[in-house]
N, CA and C of each residue as an Amber inpcrd file, in Angstrom:
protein
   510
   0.8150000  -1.1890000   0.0000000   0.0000000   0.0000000   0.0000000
   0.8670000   1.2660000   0.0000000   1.7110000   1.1200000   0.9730000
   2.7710000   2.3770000   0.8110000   3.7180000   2.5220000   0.0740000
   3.8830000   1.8580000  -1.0430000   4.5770000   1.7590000  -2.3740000
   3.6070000   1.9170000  -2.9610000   2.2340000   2.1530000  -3.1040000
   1.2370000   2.9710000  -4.3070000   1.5460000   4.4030000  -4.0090000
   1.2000000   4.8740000  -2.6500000   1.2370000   6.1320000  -2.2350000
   2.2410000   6.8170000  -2.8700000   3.7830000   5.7690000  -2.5960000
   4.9220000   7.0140000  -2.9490000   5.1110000   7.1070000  -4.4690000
   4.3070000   6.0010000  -5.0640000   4.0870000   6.3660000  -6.9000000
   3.6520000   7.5190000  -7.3410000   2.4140000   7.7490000  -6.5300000
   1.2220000   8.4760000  -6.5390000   2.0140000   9.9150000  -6.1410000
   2.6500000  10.1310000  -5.1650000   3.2850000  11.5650000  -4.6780000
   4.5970000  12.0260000  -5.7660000   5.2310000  10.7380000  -6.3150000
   6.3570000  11.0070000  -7.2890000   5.2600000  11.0980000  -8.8410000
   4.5790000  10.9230000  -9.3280000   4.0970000  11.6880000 -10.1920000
   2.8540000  12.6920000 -10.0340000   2.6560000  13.5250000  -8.5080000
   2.0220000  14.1810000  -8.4600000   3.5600000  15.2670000  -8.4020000
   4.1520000  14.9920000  -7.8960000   5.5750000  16.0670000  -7.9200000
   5.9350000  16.2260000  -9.1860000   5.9460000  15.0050000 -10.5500000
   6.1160000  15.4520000 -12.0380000   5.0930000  16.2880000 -12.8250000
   4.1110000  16.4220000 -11.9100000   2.9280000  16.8320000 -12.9630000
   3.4060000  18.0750000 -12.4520000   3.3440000  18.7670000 -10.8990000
   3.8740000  19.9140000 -10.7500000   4.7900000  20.3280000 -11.1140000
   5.8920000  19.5710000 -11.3410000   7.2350000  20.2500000 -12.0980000
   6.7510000  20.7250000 -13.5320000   6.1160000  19.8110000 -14.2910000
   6.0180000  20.3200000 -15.4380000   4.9140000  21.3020000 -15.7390000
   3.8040000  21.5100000 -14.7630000   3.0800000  22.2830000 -14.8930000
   3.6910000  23.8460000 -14.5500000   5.1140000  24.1180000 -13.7700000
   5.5780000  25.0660000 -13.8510000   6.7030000  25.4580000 -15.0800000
   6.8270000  24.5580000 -15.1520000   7.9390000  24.6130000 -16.4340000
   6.9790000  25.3720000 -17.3490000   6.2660000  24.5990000 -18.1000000
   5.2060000  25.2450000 -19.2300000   5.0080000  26.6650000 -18.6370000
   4.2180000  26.9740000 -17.4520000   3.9830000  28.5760000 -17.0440000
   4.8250000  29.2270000 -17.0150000   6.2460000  28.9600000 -17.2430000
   7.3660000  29.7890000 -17.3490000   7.8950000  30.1270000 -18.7870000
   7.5330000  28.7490000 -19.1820000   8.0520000  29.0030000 -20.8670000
   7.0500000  29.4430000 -21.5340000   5.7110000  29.6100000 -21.1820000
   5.0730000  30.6480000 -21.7020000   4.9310000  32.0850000 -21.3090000
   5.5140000  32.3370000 -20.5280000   6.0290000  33.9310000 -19.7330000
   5.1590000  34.3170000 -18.8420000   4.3590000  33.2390000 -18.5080000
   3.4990000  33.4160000 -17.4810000   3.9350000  33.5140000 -15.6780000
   3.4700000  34.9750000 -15.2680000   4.0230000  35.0410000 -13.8010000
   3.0790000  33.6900000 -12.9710000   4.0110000  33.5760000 -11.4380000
   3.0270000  32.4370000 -10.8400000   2.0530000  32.8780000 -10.3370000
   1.3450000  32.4970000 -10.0190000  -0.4700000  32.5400000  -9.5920000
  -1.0910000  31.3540000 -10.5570000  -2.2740000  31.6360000 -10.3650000
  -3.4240000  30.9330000 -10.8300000  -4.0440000  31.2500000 -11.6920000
  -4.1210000  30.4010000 -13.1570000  -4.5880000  30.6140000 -14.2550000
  -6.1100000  30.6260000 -14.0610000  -6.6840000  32.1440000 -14.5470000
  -7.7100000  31.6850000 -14.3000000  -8.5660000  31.7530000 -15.5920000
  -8.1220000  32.1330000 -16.7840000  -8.6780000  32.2760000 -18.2870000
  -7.5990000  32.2480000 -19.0170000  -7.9790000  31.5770000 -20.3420000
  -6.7460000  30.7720000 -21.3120000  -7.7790000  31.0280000 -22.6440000
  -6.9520000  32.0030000 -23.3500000  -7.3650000  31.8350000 -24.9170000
  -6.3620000  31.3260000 -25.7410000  -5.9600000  30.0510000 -25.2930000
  -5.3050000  29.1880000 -25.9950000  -5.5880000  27.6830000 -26.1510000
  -6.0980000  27.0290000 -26.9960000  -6.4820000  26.1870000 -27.4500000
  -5.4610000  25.0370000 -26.2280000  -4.3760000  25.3450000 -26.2390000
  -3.1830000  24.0890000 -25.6410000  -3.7160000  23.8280000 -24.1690000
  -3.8920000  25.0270000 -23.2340000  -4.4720000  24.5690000 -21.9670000
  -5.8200000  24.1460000 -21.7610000  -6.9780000  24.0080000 -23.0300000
  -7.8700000  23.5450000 -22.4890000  -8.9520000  24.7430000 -23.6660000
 -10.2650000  24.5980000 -22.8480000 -11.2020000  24.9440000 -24.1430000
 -10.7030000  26.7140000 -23.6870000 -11.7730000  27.2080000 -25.0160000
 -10.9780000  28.7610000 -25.0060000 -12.4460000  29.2030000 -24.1880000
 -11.7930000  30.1650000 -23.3870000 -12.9880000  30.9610000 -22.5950000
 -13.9060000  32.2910000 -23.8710000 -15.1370000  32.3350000 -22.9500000
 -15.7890000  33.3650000 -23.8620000 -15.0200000  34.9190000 -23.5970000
 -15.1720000  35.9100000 -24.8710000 -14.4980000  37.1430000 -24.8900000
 -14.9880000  37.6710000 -23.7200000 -13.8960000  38.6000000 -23.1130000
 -14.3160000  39.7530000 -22.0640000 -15.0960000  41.1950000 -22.6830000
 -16.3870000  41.3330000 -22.3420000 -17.0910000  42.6840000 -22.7540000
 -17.4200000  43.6740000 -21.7330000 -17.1100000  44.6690000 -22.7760000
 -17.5120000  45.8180000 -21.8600000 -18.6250000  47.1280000 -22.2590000
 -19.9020000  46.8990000 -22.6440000 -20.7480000  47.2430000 -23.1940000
 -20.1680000  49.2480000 -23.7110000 -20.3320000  49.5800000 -22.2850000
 -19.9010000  50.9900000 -22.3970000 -19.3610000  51.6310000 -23.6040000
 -18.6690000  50.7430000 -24.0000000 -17.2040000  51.1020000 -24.7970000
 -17.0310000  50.2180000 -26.2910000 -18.5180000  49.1360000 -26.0640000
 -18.4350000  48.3240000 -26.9140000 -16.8460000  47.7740000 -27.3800000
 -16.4670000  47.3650000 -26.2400000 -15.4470000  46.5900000 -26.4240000
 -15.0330000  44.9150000 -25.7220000 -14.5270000  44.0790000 -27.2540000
 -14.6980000  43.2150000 -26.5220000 -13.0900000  42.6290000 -26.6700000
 -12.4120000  41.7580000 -25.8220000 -11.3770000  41.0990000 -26.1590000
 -11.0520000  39.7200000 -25.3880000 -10.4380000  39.3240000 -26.0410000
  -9.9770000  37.6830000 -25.2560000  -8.4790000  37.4610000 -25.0570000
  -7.9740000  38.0780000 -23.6300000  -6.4320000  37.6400000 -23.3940000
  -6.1520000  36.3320000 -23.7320000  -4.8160000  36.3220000 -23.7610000
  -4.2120000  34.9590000 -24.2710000  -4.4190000  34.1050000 -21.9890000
  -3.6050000  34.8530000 -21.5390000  -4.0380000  34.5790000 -20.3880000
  -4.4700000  35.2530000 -19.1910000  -5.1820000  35.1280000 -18.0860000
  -5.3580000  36.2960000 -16.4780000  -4.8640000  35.3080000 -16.0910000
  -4.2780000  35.6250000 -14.7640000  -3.1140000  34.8910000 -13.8110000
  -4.0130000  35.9190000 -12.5620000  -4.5410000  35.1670000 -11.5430000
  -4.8700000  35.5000000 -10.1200000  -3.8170000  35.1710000  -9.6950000
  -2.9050000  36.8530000  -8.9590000  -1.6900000  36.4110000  -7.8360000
  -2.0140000  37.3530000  -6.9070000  -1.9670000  37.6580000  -5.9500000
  -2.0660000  37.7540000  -4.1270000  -3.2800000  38.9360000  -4.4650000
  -4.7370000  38.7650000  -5.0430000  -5.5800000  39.0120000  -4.8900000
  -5.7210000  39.9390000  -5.9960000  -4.6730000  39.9970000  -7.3080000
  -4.7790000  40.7380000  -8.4460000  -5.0620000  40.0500000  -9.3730000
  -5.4780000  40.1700000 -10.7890000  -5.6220000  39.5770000 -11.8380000
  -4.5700000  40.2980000 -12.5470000  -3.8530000  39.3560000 -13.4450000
  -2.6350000  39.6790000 -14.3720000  -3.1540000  39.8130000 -15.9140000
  -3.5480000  40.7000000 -17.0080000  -3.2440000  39.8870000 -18.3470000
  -2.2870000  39.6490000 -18.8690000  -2.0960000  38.7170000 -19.4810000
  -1.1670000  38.3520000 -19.8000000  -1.0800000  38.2190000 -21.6080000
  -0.6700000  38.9840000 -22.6500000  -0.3950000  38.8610000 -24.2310000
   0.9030000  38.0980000 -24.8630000   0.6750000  37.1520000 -25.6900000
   1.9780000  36.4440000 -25.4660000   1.4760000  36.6470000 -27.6460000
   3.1540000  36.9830000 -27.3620000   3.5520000  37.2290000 -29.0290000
   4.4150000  35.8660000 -29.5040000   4.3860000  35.8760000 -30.8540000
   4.9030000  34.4540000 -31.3510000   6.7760000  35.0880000 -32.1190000
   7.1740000  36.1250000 -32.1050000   7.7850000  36.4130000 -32.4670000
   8.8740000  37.7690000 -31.8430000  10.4140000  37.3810000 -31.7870000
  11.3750000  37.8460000 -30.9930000  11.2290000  39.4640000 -30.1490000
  11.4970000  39.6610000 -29.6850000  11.2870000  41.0600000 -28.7860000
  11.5780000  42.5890000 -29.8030000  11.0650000  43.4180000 -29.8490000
  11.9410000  44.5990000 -30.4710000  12.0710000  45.2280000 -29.0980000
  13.1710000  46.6870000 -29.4850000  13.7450000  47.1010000 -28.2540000
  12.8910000  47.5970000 -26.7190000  11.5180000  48.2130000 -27.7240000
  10.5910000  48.3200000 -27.0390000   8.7370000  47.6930000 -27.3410000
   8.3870000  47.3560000 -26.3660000   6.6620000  47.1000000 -26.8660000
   6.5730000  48.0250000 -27.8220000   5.6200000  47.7490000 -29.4930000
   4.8000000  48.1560000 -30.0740000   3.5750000  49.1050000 -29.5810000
   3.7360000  50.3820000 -29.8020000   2.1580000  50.7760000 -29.0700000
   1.1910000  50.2860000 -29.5650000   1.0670000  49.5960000 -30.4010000
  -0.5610000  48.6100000 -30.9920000  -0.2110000  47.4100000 -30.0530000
   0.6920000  47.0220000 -29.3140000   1.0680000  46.1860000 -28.4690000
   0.5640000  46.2820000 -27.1360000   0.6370000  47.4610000 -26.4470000
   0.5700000  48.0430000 -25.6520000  -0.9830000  48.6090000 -25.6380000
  -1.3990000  48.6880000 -26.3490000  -2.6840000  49.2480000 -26.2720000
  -3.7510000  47.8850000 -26.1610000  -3.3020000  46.9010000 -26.8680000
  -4.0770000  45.9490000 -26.5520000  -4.2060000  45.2340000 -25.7900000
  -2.5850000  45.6550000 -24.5140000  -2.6870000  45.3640000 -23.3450000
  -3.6340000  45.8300000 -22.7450000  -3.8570000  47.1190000 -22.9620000
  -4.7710000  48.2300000 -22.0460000  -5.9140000  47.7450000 -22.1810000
  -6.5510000  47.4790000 -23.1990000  -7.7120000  46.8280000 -23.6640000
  -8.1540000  46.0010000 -22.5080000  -7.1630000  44.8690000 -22.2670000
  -7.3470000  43.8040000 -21.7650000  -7.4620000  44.2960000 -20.1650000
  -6.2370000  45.2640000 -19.4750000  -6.6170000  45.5060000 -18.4210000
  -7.9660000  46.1670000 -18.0380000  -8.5610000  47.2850000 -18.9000000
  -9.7480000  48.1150000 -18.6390000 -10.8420000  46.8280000 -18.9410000
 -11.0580000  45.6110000 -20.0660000 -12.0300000  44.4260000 -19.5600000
 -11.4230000  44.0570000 -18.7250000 -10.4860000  43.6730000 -17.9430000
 -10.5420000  42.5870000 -16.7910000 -11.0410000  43.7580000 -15.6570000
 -10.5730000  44.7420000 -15.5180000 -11.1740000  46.1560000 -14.6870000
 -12.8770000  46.0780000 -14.8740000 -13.4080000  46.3580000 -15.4180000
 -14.9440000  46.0510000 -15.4990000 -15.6250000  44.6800000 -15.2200000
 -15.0440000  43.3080000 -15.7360000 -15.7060000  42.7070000 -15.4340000
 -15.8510000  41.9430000 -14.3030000 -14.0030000  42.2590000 -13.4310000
 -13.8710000  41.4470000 -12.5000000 -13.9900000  42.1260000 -11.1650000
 -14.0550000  43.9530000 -11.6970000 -14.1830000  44.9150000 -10.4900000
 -12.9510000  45.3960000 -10.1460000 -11.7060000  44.5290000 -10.4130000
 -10.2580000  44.7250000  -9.9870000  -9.5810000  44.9550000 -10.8280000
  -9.0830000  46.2160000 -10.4660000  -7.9470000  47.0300000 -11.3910000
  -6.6070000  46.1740000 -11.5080000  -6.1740000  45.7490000 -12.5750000
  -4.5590000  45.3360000 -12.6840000  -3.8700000  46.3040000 -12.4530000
  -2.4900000  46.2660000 -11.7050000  -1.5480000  47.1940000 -11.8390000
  -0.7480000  47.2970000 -12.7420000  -0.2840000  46.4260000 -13.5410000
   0.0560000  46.3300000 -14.8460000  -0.7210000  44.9950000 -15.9680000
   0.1120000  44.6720000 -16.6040000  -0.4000000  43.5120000 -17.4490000
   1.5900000  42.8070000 -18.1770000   1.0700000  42.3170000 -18.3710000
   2.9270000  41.7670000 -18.9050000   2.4110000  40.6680000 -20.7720000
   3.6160000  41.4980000 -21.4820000   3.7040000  41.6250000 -23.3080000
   4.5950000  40.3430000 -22.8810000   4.5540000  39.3240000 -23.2010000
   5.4770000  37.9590000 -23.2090000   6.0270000  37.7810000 -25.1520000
   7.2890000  38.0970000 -25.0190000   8.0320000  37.7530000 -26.1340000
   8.3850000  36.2560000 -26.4460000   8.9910000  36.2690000 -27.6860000
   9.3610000  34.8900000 -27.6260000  11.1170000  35.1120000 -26.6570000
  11.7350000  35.9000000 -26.6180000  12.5930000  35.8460000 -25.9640000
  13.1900000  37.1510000 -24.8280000  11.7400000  37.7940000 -24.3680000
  11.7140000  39.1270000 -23.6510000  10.0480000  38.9370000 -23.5000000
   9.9040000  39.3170000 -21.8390000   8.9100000  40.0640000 -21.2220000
   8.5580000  41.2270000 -20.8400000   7.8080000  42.0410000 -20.9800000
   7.8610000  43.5250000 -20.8860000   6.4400000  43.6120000 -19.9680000
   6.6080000  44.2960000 -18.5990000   5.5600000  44.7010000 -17.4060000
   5.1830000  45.9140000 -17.8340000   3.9080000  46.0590000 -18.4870000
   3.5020000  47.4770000 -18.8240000   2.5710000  48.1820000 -17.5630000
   3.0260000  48.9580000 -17.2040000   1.8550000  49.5530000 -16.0140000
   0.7470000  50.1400000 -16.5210000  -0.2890000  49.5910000 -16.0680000
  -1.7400000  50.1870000 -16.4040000  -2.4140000  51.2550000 -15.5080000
  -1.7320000  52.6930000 -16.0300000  -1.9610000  53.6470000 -15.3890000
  -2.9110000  54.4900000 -15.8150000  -3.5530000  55.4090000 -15.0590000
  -4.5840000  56.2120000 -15.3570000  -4.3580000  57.2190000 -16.6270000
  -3.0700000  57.2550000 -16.9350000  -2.5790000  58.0250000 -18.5180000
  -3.2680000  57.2080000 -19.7730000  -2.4430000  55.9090000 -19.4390000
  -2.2850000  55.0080000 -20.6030000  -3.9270000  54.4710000 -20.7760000
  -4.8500000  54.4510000 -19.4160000  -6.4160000  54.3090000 -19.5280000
  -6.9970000  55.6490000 -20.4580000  -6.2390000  56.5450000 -20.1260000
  -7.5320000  57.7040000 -20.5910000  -6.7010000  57.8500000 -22.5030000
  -5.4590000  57.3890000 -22.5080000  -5.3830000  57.3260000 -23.9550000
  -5.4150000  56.4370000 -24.7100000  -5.6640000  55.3690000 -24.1290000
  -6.3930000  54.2430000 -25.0360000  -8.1160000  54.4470000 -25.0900000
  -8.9790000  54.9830000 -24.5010000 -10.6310000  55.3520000 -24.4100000
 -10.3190000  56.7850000 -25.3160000  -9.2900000  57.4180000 -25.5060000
  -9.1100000  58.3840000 -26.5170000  -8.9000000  57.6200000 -27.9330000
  -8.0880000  56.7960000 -27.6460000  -7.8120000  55.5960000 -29.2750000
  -8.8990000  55.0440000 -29.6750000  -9.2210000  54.5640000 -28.6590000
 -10.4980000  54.0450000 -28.9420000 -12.0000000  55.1850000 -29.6540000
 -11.9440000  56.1840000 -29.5420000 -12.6110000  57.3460000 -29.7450000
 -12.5910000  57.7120000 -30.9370000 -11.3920000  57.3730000 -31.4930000
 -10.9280000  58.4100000 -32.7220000 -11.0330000  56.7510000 -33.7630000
 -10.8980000  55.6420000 -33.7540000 -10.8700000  54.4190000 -33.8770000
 -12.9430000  54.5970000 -34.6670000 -13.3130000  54.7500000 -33.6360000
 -14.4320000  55.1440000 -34.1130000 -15.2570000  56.0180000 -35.1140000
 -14.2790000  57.3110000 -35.1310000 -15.0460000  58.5350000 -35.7410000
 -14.2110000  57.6400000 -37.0620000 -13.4260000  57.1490000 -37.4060000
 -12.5750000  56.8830000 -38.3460000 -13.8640000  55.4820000 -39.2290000
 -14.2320000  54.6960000 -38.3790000 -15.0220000  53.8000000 -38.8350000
 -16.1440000  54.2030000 -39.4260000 -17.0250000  55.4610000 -39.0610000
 -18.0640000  56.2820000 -39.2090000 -17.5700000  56.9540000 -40.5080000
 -16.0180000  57.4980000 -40.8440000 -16.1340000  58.5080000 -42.0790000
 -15.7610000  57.4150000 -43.3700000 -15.5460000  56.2760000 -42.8250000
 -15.0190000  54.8900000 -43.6020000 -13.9400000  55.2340000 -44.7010000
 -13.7980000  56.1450000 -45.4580000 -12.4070000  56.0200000 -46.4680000
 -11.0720000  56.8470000 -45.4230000 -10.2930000  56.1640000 -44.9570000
  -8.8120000  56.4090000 -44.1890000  -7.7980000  55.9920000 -44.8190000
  -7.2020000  57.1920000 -44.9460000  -5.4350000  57.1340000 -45.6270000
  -4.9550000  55.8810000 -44.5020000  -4.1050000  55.3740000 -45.5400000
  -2.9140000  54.1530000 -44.9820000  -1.8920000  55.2240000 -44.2760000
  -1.5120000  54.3990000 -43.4210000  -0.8080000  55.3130000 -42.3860000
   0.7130000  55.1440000 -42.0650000   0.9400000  54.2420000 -43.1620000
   2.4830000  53.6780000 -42.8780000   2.9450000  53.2630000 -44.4310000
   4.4010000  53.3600000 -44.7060000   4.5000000  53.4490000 -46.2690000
   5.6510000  51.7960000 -46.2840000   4.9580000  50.5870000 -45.0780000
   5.3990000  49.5600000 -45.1110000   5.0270000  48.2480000 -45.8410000
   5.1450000  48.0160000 -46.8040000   4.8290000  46.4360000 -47.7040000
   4.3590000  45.2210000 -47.0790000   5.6090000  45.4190000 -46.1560000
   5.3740000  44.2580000 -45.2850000   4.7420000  44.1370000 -44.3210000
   4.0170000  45.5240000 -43.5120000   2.8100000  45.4070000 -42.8540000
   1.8160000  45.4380000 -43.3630000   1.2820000  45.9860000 -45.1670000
   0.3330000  45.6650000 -45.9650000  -0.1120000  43.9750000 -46.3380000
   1.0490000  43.2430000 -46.2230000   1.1260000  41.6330000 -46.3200000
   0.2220000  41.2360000 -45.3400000   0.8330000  41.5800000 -44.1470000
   0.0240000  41.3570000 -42.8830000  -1.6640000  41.5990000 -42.5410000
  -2.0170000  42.2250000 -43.3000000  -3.1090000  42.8970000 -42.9510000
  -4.0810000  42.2920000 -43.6530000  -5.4620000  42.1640000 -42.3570000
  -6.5860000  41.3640000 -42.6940000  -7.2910000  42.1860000 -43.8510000
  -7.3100000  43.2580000 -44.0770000  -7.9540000  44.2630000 -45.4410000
  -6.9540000  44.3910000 -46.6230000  -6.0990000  43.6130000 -46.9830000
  -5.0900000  44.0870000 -48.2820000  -5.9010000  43.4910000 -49.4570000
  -7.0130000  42.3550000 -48.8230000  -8.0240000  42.2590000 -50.4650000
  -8.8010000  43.7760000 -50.7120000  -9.2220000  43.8500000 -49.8060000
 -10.1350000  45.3010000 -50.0100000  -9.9270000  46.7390000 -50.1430000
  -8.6520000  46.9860000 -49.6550000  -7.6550000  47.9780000 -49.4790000
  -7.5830000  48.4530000 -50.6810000  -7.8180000  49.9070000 -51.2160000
  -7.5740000  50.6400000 -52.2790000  -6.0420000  50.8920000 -52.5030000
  -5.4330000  51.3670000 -51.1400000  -4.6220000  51.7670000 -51.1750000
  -3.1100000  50.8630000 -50.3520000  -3.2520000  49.7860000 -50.5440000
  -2.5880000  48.3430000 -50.3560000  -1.3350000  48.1800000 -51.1930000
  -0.1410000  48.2300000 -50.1840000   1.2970000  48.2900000 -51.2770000
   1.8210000  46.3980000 -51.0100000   1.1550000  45.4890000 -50.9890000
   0.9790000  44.3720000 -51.1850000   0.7740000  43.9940000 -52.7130000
């Protein structure tokens, strides 16, 4: 009987080892996963909404640690020197839904690289100029024809509108 037990405790100690391993190699701080929009840990949770603002989004992960919620954005590709502000903003996104729906303000949120993590603080600046992005995001959708805003090829490649795009250097 007490040679099942110590089976039982030596692969409850492997499942924990490897269950931290993975949360690390996905740049995830420790706490408790508590939403996964990733197919690998399990089914994908429904989007976070926030009527107000008609905004909706789905972090890759929230991490509950000592009574905060974390989001967490995890990119598939190497670090540049600094977060992207379309990077960064969609952090914000994510902190102002997890702020509404869970009641609790993040103090930051963390950009997971493939080989760099970046702790963005979610401060009352970076709130009131992303609900400004978000603002102008809008009046822009309402006048519908918008100049391209960058004279890059290779972000025209990228882009979910380069079939429809008049002005598409793809």
């Amino acid at each position: 009987m007490s040679y099942i037990v110590l089976i039982l405790f030596f692969l409850a100690l492997i499942f924990f080892w490897q269950s931290n391993r993975q949360q690390k190699a996905a740049g995830l701080p420790g706490g408790r996963i508590i939403y996964t929009d990733t197919r690998s840990w399990g089914k994908v949770e429904k989007p976070l909404f926030y009527p107000a603002l008609a905004l909706t989004g789905k972090p890759d992960y929230l991490i509950e640690k000592n009574g905060q919620i974390i989001p967490v954005q995890v990119k598939s590709r190497r670090s540049p020197e600094s977060p992207y502000d379309s990077h960064i903003f969609q952090l914000a996104s994510y902190c102002l839904l997890v702020e509404k729906t869970y009641g609790k303000r993040p103090p930051y949120g963390i950009i997971h690289y493939e080989n760099r993590d970046f702790a963005i603080d979610y401060t009352r600046e970076l709130e009131i100029a992303l609900i400004e992005l978000l603002g102008d995001m809008r009046e822009d959708d309402v006048r519908g024809n918008i100049a391209r805003s960058h004279e890059q090829a290779s972000r025209c490649k990228r882009c979910g509108y380069q079939d429809i795009c008049e002005q598409s250097l793809a």
